[in-house]
N, C-alpha and C positions, 0 to 999 in steps of 0.2 A: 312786890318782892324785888329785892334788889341783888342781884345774881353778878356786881361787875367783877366778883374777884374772878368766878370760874369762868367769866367770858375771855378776861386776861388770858388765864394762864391756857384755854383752849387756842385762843388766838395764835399765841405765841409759839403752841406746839405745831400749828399746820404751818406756820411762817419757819419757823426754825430761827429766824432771823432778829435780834432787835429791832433794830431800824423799819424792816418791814411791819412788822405787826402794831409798831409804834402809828407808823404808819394808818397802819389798816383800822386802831381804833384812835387816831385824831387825839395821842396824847403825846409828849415829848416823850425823847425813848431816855434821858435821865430819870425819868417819873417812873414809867414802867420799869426800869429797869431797878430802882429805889421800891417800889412795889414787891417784884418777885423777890428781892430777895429778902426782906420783910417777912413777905407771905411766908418761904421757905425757913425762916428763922422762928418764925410763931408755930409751924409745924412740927419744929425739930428735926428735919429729914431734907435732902437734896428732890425736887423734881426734877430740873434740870443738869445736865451733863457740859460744861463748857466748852464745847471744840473749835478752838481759832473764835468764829463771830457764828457760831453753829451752835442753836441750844437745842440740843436732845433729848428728848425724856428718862428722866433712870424710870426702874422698874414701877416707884411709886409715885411716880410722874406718871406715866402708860394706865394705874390705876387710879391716880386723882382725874384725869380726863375720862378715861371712862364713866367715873360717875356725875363729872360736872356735864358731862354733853347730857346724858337721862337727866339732870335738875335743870339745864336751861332748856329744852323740850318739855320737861314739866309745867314750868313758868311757861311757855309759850302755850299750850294746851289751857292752862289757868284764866290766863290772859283771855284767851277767844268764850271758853266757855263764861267766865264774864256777861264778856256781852251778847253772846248766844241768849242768855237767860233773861237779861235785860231789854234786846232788841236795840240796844244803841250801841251799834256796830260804829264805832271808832277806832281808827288804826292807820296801818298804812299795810301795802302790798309793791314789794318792790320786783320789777322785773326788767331781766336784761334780755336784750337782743342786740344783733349783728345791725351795725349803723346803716347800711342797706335797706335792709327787710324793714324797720321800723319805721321808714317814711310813709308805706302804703297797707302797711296789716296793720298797727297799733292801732292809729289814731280811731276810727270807725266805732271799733269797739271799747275804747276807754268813754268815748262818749255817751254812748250807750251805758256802759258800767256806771257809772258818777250817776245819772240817773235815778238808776235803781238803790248807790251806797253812797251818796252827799257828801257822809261824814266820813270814806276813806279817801286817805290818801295813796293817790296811786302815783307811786316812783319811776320814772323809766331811765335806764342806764343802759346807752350804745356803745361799743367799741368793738375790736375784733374778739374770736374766740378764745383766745388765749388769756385776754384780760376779763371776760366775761366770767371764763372758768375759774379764775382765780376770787372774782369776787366772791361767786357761787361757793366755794369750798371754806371762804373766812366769812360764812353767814352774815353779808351784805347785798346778797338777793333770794328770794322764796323760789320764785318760779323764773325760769329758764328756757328759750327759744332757740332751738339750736341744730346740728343735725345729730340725728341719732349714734353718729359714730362719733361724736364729743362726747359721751354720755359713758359715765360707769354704772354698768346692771347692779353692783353689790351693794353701793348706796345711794342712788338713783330711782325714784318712778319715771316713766316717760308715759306721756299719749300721744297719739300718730295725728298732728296736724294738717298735713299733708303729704304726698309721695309725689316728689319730681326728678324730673332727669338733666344730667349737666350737660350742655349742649355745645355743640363746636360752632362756633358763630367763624363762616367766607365771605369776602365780599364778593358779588355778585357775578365781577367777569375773572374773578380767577380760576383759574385750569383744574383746579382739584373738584370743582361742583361735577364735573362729570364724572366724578368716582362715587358720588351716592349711590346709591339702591335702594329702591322702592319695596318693602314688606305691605302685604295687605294686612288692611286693618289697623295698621299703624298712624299715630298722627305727624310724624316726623319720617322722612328718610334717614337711611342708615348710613354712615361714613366712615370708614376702618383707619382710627389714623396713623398706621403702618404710611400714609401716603400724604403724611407732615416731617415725613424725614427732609431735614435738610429746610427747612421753609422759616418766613418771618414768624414770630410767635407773639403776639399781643398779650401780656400776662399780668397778674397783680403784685403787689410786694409779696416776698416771704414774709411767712405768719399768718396772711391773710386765708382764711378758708376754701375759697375755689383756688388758688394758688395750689395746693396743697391736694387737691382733689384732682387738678391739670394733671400736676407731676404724677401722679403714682397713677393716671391712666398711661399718661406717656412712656413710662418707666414700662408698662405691662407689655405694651408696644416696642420697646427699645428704641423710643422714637428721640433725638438729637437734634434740637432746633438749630437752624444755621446762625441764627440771632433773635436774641430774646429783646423785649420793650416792657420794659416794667412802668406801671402805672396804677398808683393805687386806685381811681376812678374807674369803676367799671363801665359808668356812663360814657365817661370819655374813652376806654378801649373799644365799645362799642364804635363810638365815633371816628376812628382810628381805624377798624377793619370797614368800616363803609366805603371809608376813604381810599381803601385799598394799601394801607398800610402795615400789614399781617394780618395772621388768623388766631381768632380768639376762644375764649371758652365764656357761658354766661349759663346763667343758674334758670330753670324754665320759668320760675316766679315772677325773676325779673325783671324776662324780657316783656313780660306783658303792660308794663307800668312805661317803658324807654320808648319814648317816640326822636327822630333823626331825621330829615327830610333826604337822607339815602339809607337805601333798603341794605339791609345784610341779610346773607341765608343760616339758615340755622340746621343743625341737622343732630341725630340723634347716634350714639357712642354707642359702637359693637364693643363693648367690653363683661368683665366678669360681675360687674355693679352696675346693669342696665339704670336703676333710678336709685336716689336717695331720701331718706325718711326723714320729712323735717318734722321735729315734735315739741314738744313742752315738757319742761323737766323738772324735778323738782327731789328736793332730799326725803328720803325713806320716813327721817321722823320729822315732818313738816306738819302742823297742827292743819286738819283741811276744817276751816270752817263753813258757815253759810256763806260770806262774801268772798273768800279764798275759790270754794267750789262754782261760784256762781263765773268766777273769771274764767276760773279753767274751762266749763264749760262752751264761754264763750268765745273763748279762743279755739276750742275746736269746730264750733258752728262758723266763725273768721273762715276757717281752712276751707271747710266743706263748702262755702258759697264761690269762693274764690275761684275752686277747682270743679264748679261744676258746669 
């Protein structure tokens, strides 16, 4: 089945944009744009609304996309049960992650995967969350590794990969290690960082997801760095607070992967979001086949050996 006009005109409603969605399905935007309005003229009725470079749905736009997203999740259901019936799981499975994470969770288990499905193809696409999320909603990736506060519950499934916690990485002989405090039972001491006012801050670009996770603990704090160092490397910020060049934030995952021949301490955040849930996500109507479920699966057994 060949589904490309409603994949157009879906495209084009989440993008809003020519260019973009031109874009997002790899055709010149003369062509799309010669498309819809074709399609619109064989219909007899406007789907779109033209505002400035802003295409909007009119009303019978809002109800031609409601039905073309049910016929291209049909055709995708189609598709898998195919080769369910058949046993010749052919496809592909495309998944994003945060360019970080993907050096030391993917690989393990794609190899393992291929094993078991030969004949899929498995796609992996890194970048930050912002461009992740964007794939994710112009149906250019299935499944999604992320944390659970990127995630919408209304069209979103998630499963809990794991649960960790964003850590304040000192280096070693600076004055604030003696404001930890010890919780029993804990695997981390505690640091309040009401007592980073005013201090060097080692930080990521904006955009970047622990960037973003920094601020709004700091903000909760009303904490005001004296100078900020931006560095999209968090390998390299690590290396930079060892050095004694500020203090930084790193994600508990990561630090287990980072070796530096000087030590940083790490400590754990009195805040109102002690840990965060990294999960696996995926769209509500997502066809879960045998090789689709077999991944998910194994990306949660990933999580669980990782963290135990």
């Amino acid at each position: 089945m060949n589904l490309k006009e409603q994949q157009y005109v879906c495209v084009l409603a989440k993008c809003q944009n020519l260019t973009k969605a031109a874009q997002a399905l790899f055709i010149s935007q003369p062509a799309l744009s010669i498309y819809i309005n074709n399609l619109e003229s064989n219909l007899g009725v406007k789907l779109f609304e033209r505002i400035g470079k802003r295409f909007v749905l009119t009303y019978a736009g809002e109800r031609y996309v409601e039905t073309a997203e049910q016929m291209l999740a049909l055709k995708e259901n189609f598709d898998r049960d195919i080769q369910e019936i058949t046993g010749n799981y052919k496809g592909r499975l495309r998944i994003g992650i945060q360019t970080r994470r993907s050096t030391w969770f993917l690989p393990p288990v794609i190899a393992a995967y291929e094993k078991e499905f030969p004949h899929m193809d498995v796609m992996i696409m890194t970048g930050n969350m912002d461009f992740l999320k964007d794939k994710l909603h112009n149906y250019k990736l299935d499944l999604f590794l992320c944390n659970a506060a990127d995630t919408d519950p209304s069209t979103m499934i998630t499963h809990l990969i794991y649960r960790e916690q964003l850590l304040v990485a000192v280096p070693p002989d600076h004055p604030v290690n003696e404001k930890a405090v010890y919780v029993p039972g804990k695997r981390y001491r505690y640091l309040d960082l009401s007592y980073l006012q005013g201090e060097t801050l080692v930080l990521q670009r904006p955009g970047q997801s622990i960037r973003k996770d920094a601020e709004r603990l700091l903000k909760e704090k009303n904490v005001t760095p004296g100078r900020i160092r931006e560095l999209e490397s968090i390998e390299t910020a690590m290396q930079f607070v060892a050095e004694g060049l500020g203090i930084g934030f790193n994600r508990e995952g990561y630090t287990i992967n980072m070796k530096y021949n000087k030590a940083v301490n790490y400590y754990a955040i009195l805040s109102k979001e002690e840990s965060i849930d990294f999960v696996l996500a995926h769209r509500k109507n997502l066809p879960i086949d045998t090789p689709t479920q077999r991944m998910i699966d194994m990306l949660i057994e990933q999580g669980q050996r990782y963290y135990q």
